[in-house]
C-alpha positions, -999 to +999 in steps of 0.1 A: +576+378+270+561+396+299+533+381+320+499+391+306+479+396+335+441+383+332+411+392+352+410+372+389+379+358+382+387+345+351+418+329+367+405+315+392+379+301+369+408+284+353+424+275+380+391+256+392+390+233+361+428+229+360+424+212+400+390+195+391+405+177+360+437+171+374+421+158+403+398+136+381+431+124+361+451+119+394+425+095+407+420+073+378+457+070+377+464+059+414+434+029+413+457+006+399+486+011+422+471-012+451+466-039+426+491-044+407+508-073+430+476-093+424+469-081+389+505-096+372+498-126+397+468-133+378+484-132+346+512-154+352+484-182+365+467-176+334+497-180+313+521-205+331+551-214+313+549-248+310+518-239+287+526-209+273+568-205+267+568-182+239+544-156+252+557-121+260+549-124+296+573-154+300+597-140+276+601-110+300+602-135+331+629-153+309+648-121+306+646-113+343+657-147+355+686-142+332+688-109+351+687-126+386+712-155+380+737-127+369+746-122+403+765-139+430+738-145+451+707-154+429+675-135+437+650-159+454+620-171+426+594-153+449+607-117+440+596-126+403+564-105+407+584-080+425+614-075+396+578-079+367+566-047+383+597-029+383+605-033+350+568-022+335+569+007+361+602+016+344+588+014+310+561+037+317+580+062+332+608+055+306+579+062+275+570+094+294+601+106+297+604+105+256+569+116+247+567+144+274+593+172+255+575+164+225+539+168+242+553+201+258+565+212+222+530+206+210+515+228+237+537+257+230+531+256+190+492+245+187+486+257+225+479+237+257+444+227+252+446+214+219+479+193+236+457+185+268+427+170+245+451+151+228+467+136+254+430+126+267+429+104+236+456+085+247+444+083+287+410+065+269+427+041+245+449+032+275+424+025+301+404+010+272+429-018+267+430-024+303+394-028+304+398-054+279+432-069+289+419-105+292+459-116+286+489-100+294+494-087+261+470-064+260+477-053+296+512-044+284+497-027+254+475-002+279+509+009+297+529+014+266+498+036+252+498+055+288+532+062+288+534+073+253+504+096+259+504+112+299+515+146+302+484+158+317+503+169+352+529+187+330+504+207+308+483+213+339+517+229+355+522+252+323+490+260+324+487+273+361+521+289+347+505+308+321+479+325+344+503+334+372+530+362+380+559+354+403+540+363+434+505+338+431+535+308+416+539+295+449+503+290+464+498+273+424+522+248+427+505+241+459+475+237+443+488+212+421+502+192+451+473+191+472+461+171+438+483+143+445+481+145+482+441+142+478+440+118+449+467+095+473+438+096+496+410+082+478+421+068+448+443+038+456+417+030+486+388+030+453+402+008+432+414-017+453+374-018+467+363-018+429+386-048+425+368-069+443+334-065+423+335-088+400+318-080+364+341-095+331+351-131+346+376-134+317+397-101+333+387-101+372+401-063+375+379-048+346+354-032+371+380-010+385+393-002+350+358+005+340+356+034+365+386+040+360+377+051+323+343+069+328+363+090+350+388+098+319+360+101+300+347+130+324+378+147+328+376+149+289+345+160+286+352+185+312+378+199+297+362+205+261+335+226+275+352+246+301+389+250+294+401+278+276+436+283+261+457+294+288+493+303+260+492+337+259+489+349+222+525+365+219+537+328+221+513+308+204+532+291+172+559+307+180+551+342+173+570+363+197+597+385+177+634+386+178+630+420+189+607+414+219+632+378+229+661+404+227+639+429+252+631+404+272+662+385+279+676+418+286+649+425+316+654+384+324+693+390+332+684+418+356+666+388+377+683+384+411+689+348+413+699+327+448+700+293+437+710+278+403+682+261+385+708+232+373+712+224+410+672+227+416+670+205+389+695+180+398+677+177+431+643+170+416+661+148+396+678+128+422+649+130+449+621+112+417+646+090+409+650+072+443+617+082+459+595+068+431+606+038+426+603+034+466+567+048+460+561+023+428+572-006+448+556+002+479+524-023+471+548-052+464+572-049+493+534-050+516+528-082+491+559-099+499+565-090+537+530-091+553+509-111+519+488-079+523+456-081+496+445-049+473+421-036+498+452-032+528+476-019+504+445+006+492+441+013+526+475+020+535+483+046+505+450+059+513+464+067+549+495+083+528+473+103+508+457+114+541+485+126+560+499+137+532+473+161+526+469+178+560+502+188+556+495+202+527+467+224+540+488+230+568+525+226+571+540+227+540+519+261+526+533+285+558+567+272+557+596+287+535+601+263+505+632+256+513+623+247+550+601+222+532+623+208+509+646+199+540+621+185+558+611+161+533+644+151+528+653+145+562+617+127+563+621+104+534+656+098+543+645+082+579+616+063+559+640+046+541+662+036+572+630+022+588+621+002+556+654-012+555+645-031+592+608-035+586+597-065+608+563-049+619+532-035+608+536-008+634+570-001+615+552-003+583+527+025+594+558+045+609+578+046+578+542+057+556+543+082+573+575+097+568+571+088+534+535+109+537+555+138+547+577+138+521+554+133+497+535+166+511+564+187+508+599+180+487+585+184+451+560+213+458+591+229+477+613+224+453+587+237+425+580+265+446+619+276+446+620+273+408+594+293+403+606+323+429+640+319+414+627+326+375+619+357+361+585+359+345+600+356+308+619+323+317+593+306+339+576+295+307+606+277+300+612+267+335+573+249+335+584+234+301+614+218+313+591+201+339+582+174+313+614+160+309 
């Protein structure tokens, strides 16, 4: 299926409520990364286990002790909060990983609004619980519910796909980055502020969730009266025929191709895998080394988002993608060495903002590649992909 090309107002129309809601969404999302040290502290005060043995919190503290004494050297008990964040970072991102080819299926059979909306419903339910996660329970409930339900990014990607030939792909997936780099910015810096306004004594952190959720609600409500179906009709439920797959595979082959999209993928792959879980963990290593409170760690992803997003508008939109994708590297690579000696906040500061320039530049590089390196028939496939 060729690229159906659409007015440049219209897509620029579109492309304005893609980066509003996205931006929304992005927000939301980062105001509980700066509390989440503090937030599973709470919960393990309010449900010791000398009181409380048999509830799932100490059940999954039970399980990671078992995890710790399993090596040679024993972890040290003060890494508990530490290990309790990993593991419901990796359940989130292990949900997403099932529901998001499922979500993208949806999107290409009922279309990507209809996919987006529903999603939505899952974003409220999810900040819903955490508004009323009073016990830990119900806070694990709201990140299984996320997890199950975010694809927004994804669907916002295919989206910004559907309206764009090979030449505007690059400058979109920009677009899409700036989101992050701006949401980075403000949104960690929010919450943690939020977080110390007190409203629900019974769940200290329900003010931040609160906004949290009337900005979902927004984004939602934005969406249903502004955003139009993006799918083209030749592909909605599936509709394109054998004759015109045949055609275009045909034209597809004639591509010119410079770099596999297995080994683009396989970097992507390998970059997420280390750099998020250095990004997850970020809040808790600050927690442990320097006892820094939500409004510093807010304040020092905010300083990420910052930098992160004049190179954006700067840097990372002149230079060839590939140029960026080695400078992130390179970057994110020398971040890590500094972690690995941190003794300093000076260090600290140094090392966020290597990790600020990779954050800028190795994903929207690397996105930027994939889409130069597909032909317009396969790109559809290439921005489905993204969800898993």
């Amino acid at each position: 299926m060729a690229f159906e090309p659409i007015p440049q107002d219209r897509r620029r129309q579109i492309l304005k409520v893609i980066f509003i809601s996205l931006l929304l969404d992005l927000i939301s999302f980062t105001f509980i990364l700066p509390l989440f040290p503090k937030l599973l502290e709470f919960y393990r005060k309010l449900e010791p286990a000398s009181s409380h043995p048999d509830t799932i919190l100490n059940r999954i503290l039970f399980g990671l002790n078992t995890y710790k004494q399993s090596f040679s050297r024993p972890i040290n008990n003060r890494y508990d909060i530490v290990l309790l964040g990993g593991a419901l970072g990796s359940l989130f991102s292990f949900l997403q990983a099932i529901a998001s080819p499922f979500i993208g299926a949806l999107s290409d059979k009922y279309g990507r609004r209809t996919a987006l909306l529903w999603s939505m419903v899952g974003n409220i339910a999810s900040v819903a619980l955490w508004v009323a996660a009073t016990d830990f329970r119900t806070f694990l409930a709201s990140r299984v519910v996320g997890g199950l339900s975010e694809g927004n990014v994804q669907l916002a990607t295919a989206m910004a796909a559907d309206i764009s030939d090979d030449k505007q792909r690059g400058a979109t997936m920009a677009l899409v980055g700036a989101c992050f780099s701006i949401a980075f910015t403000f949104g960690p810096a929010l919450g943690a502020a939020l977080a110390n306004v007190s409203t629900v004594a019974a769940n200290p952190f329900a003010t931040a969730a609160g906004f949290s959720l009337f900005l979902i609600l927004l984004e939602t409500v934005y969406l249903y009266l502004y955003l139009p179906e993006t799918l083209p009709a030749s592909r909605a439920n599936g509709s394109a025929s054998g004759t015109d797959v045949k055609k275009e595979s045909t034209k597809s082959s004639k591509h010119a191709r410079t770099n596999s999209h297995f080994i683009l993928n396989l970097t992507h792959f390998t970059f997420i895998l280390f750099f998020s879980g250095m990004e997850f963990s970020f809040p808790f290593m600050t927690y442990d080394l320097f006892t820094y409170s939500s409004s510093q760690s807010g304040k020092l992803l905010g300083y990420i988002g910052l930098v992160a997003s004049i190179l954006q508008g700067s840097v990372t939109r002149r230079l060839h993608p590939l140029s960026v994708v080695k400078l992130g590297v390179v970057a994110c690579a020398a971040s890590f060495f500094v972690l690995g000696r941190l003794t300093t906040e000076r260090g600290l500061y140094g090392a966020a903002t290597l990790l600020a320039v990779a954050t800028a530049t190795v994903v929207t590089g690397l996105n930027s590649l994939s889409s130069f390196e597909a032909a317009e028939a396969s790109y559809q496939e290439l921005a489905k992909a993204d969800f898993s």
